[in-house]
N, C-alpha and C positions, 0 to 999 in steps of 0.2 A: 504494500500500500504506500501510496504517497505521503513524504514529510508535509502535512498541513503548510497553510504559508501564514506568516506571520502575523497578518491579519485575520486567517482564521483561528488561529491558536488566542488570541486578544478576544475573539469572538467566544469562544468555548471557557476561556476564563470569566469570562462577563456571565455567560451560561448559570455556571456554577456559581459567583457570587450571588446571580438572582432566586437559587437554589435555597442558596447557605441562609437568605435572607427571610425567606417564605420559611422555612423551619424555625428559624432565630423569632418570628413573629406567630408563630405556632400556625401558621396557613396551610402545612403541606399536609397533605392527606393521605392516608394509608388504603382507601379503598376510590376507587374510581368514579367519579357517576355515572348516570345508567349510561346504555351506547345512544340514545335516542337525544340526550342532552349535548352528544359531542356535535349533532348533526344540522346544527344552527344554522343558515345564512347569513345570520347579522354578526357586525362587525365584533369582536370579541365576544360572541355567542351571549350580548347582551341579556336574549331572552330565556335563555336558559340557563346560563351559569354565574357564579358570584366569577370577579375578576380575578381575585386571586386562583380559584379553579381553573379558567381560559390559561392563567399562565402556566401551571404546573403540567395540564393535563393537554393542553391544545401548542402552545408555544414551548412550550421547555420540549416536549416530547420529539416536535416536529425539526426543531432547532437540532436536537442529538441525530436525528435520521440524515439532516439534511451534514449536517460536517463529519459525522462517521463514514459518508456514503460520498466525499468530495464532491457534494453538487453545488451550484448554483446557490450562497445566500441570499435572502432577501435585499434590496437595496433602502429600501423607507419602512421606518417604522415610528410610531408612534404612542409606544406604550404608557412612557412617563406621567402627559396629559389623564391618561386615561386613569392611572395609579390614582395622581393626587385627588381627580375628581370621585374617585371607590374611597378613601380614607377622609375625603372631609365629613367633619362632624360626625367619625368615630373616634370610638373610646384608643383603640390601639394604635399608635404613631408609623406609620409606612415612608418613613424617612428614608430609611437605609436602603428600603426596598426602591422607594422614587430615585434616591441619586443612581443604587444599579442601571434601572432601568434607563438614566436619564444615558448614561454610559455605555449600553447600548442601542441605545437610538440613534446615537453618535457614529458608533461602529460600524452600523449596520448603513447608515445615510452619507457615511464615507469623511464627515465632517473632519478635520483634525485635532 
């Protein structure tokens, strides 16, 4: 298999920080939701899934297939928006998790 390229490797660290973050914030989930939930058209499966789910379950998963498999990453993304607007006016702080994220929107939108 091919040595990753430096940008994907920066990609798959960002991965994982967003990982490290959803557990650190007790988000990540040990059982899946149903298949019917993954099956959404809207954007971040809005109607069907809380955000933090979209990311562990629909983006982290999709993310490890696509840089295991040396395909094509995504070039726009737009998570971070999405974060702060899930965490306002709750109780638990998605700080750690917004800057990840903000870090890889960056990555991923080629930004420097």
């Amino acid at each position: 298999m091919a040595r990753p390229s430096d940008h994907t490797a920066r990609v798959a660290d960002s991965l994982l920080q967003i990982e490290i973050e959803l557990r650190r914030i007790d988000a990540w989930e040990s059982e899946p939701p149903p298949p019917e939930a993954l099956q959404s058209a809207q954007p971040f499966a809005v109607d069907t899934l809380a955000f933090t789910q979209w990311l562990q379950f629909v983006f982290v998963r999709r993310m490890k297939v696509l840089i295991e498999g040396g395909y094509p990453l995504p070039r726009v993304s737009g998570m971070a928006p999405m974060a702060e607007e899930h965490f306002r006016g709750r109780e638990e702080s998605g700080t750690g998790l917004i800057r990840e994220l903000e870090e890889m929107d960056r990555l991923l939108s080629g930004q420097p």
